[in-house]
C-alpha positions in Angstrom: -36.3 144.4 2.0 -37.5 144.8 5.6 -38.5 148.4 6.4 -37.9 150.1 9.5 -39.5 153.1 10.9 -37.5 154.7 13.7 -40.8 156.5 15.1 -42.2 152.5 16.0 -38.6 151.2 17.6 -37.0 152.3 20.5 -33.8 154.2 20.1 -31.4 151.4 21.5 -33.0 149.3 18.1 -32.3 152.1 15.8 -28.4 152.7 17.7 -28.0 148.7 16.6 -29.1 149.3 12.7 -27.0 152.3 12.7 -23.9 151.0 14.1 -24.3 147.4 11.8 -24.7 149.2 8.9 -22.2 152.3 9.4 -19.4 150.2 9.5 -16.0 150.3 10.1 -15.9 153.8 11.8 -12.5 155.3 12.9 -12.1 155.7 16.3 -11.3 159.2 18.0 -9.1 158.5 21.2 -10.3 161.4 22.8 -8.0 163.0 26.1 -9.1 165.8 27.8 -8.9 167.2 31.4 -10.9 169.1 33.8 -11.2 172.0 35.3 -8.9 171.1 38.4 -6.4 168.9 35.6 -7.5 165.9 36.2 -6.8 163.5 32.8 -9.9 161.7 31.2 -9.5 159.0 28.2 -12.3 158.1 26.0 -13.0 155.9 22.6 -15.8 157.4 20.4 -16.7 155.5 17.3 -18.6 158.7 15.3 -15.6 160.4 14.2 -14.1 161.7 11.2 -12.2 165.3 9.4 -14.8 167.6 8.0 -12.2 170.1 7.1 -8.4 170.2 5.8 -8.2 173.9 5.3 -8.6 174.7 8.4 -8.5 171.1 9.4 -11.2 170.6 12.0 -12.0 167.3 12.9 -15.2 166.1 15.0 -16.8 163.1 17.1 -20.2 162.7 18.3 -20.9 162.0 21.8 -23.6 160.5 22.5 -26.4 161.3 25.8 -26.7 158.8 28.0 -29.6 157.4 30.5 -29.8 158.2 34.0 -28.5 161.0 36.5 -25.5 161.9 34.5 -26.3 161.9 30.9 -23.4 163.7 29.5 -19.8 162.1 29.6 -16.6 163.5 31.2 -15.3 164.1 27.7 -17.9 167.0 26.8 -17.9 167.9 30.3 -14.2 168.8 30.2 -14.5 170.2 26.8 -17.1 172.7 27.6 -14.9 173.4 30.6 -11.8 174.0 28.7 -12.4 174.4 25.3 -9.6 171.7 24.4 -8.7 168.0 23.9 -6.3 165.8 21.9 -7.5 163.3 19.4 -4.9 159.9 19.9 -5.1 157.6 16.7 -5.5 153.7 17.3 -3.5 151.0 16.5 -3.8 147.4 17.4 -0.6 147.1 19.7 -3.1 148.8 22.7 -6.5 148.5 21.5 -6.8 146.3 24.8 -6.0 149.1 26.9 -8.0 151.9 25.0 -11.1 149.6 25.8 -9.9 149.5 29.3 -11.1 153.4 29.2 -14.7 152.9 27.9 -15.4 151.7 31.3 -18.0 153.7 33.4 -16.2 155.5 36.2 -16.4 158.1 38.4 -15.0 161.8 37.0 -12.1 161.7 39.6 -10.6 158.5 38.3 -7.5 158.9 35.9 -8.1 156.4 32.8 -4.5 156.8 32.2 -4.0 155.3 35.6 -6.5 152.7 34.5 -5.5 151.5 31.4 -1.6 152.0 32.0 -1.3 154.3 29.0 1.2 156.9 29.1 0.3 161.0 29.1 2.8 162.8 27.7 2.6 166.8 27.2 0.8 168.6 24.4 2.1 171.7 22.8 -0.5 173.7 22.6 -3.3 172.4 24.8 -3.7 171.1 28.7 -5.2 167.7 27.8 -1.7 165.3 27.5 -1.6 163.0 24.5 -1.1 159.3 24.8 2.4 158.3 24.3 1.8 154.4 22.7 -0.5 156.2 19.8 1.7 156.9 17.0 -0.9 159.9 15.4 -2.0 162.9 17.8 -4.2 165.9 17.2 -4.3 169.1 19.6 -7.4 170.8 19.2 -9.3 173.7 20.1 -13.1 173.5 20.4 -14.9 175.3 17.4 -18.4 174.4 17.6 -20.6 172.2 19.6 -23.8 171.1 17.6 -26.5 169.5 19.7 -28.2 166.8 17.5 -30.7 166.0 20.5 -30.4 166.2 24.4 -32.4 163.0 24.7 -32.0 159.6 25.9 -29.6 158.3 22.6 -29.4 161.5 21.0 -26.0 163.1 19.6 -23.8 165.9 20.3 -21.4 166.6 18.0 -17.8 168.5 18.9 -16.2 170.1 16.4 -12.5 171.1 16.6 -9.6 173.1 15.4 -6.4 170.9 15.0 -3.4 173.2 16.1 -0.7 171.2 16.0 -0.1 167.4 14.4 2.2 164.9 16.1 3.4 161.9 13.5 5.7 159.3 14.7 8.4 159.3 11.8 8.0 155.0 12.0 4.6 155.2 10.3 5.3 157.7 8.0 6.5 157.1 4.1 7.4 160.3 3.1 5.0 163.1 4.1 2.4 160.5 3.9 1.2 158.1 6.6 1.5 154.2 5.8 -1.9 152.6 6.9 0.4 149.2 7.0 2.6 150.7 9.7 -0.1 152.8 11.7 -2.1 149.3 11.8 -5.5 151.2 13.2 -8.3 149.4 14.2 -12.0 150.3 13.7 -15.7 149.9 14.6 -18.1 147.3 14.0 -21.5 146.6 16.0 -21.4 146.1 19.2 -18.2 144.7 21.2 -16.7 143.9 17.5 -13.8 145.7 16.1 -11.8 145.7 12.6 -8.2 145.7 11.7 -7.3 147.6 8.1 -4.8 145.1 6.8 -6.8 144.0 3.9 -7.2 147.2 1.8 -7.8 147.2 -2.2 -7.2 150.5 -4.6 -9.4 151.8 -7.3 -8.1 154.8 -9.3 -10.9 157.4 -9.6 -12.2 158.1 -13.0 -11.6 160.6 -15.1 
């Protein structure tokens, strides 16, 4: 096998080996606002539930190169300790990559992409109307990996309130053939989750 040692690549190498081989990642439809209310959307690929009891979820954010390193996302969350996590599904994965576009903090990606805000319970940010899974969620923890060029902040959160659309649901359980999300490969490459296979777990 070929060996690779992170200390003799440049980050950007080591962000391609991770994301080809860490594959498919959910995505975390992140909606947030800012101090003065102004809506922000974002995709973010490192995501997943570290917790069901209490159920905290978290994505990584990662720091960027150049004079504003940090996105509007964790801006907004270290401004108001709150944001909504919108599942994916195929029917507007179009328009969720509409939002991963680099803009400036005043524009409104739901303006952008044409998604639809539509009022939380329990938290400013809005959720997005077309996704049919929503978690409000207050900010627990925010874990600095690395303020450098490519390095990681993770954002951990408390999920208040769930919001299930009763068409994907089957029972108290969600139906992955109904909620049709979409993942994460490398690069501009994403996956649907139609083909699935079970394996009972040993006893």
């Amino acid at each position: 096998m070929r060996r690779f040692d992170p200390a003799d690549h440049p980050s950007a190498d080591i962000y391609k080996l991770m994301t080809g081989a860490i594959v498919p990642r959910p995505i975390a439809f992140v909606s947030t606002v800012d101090a003065e209310g102004i809506a922000n959307l974002a995709p973010f690929s490192y995501f997943t539930a570290c917790s069901s009891n209490p159920p905290v979820v978290c994505f990584c954010t990662t720091v960027r190169i150049g004079a504003h390193p940090y996105k509007d996302t964790l801006s907004n969350v270290r401004a108001t300790g709150e944001f909504v996590v919108n599942i994916v599904s195929e029917e507007f994965a179009e328009k969720m990559n509409a939002t991963s576009a680099e803009v400036a903090p005043e524009i409104d990606e739901f303006e952008l992409s044409g998604l639809t805000p539509i009022p939380s319970e329990l938290v400013r940010p809005p959720r997005v109307a077309e996704s049919h899974v929503h978690m409000e969620c207050r900010l627990r923890q925010e874990l600095i990996i690395s303020d450098q060029p490519n390095g990681g902040i993770l954002v951990f959160g408390d999920v208040l309130r769930f919001h299930v659309d009763e068409a994907v649901l089957d029972g108290n359980k969600i139906d992955p053939g109904l909620l049709r999300a979409i993942g994460r490969m490398g690069g501009p490459t994403y996956i649907r989750t139609r083909d699935r296979f079970d394996m009972a777990r040993p006893k």
